[in-house]
C-alpha positions as CSV (number, residue, x, y, z in Angstrom):
1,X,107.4,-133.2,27.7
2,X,109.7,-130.1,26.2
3,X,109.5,-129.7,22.3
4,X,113.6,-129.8,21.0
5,X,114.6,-129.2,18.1
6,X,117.1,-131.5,16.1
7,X,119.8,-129.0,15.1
8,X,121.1,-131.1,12.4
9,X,117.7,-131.4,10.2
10,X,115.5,-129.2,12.1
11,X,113.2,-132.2,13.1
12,X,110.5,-131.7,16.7
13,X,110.5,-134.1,19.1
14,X,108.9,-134.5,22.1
15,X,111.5,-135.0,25.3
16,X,111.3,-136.3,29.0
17,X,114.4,-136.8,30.8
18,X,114.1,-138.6,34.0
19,X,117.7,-138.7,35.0
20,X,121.2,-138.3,32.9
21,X,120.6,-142.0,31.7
22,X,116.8,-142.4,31.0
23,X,115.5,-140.1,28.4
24,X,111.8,-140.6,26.3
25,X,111.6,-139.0,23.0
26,X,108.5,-139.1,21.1
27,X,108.4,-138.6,17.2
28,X,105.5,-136.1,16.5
29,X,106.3,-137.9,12.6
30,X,107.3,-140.5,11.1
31,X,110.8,-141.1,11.9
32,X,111.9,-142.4,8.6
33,X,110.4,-139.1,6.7
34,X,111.8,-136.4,9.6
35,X,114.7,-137.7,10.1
36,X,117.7,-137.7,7.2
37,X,119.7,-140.5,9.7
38,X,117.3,-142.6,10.3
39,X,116.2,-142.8,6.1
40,X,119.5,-143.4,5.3
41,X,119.5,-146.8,7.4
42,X,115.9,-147.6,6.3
43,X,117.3,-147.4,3.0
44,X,120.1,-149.6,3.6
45,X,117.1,-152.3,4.9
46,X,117.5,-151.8,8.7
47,X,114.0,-151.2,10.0
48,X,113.4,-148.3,11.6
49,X,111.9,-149.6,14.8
50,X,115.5,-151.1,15.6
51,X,117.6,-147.9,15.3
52,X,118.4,-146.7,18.9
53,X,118.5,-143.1,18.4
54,X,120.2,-140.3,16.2
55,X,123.4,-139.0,16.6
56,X,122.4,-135.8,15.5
57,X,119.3,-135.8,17.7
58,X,121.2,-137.6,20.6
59,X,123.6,-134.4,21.0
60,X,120.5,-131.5,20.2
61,X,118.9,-133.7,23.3
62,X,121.9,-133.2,25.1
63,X,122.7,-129.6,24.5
64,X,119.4,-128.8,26.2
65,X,120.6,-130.2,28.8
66,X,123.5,-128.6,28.7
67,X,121.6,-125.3,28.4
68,X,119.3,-125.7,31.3
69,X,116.4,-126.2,28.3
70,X,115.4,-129.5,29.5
71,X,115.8,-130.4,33.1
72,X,115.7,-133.7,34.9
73,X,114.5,-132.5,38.2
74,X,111.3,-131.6,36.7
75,X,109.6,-134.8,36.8
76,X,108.9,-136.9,39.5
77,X,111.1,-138.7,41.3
78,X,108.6,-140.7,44.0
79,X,107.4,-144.6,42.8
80,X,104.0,-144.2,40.7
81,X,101.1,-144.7,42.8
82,X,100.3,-148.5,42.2
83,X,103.8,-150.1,41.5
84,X,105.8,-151.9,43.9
85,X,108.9,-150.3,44.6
């Protein structure tokens, strides 16, 4: 996983990204406390486990990608050992 950067807050994530339309972010902290978008909507009573993604994130994600930062040819692209096609 490659540490970005949220541009918009500064908040770290953790990123995987195993083609254009499968990424994996993992919060190193608490969403709703890192992130200014995704307090705004716990606020407003949405929980936070139901909000997709940040905008703001979303686009830091893909400007990595962008600038050759994050790469999806760097993870595997063979079936896990185990799974059935």
């Amino acid at each position: 996983m490659r540490n970005i950067q949220c541009a918009n807050c500064g908040n770290r994530v953790l990123v995987e990204k195993y083609s254009p339309s499968h990424t994996s972010v993992q919060w190193l902290d608490d969403a709703e406390s890192a992130c200014p978008e995704f307090a705004r909507r716990a606020a407003l009573g949405e929980p936070s486990n139901w909000i997709p993604t940040c905008p703001a994130l979303r686009d830091s994600i893909e400007r990595a990608v962008a600038e050759g930062e994050l790469r999806t040819d760097e993870y595997r692209t063979e079936p896990v050992p185990g799974r059935l096609g």
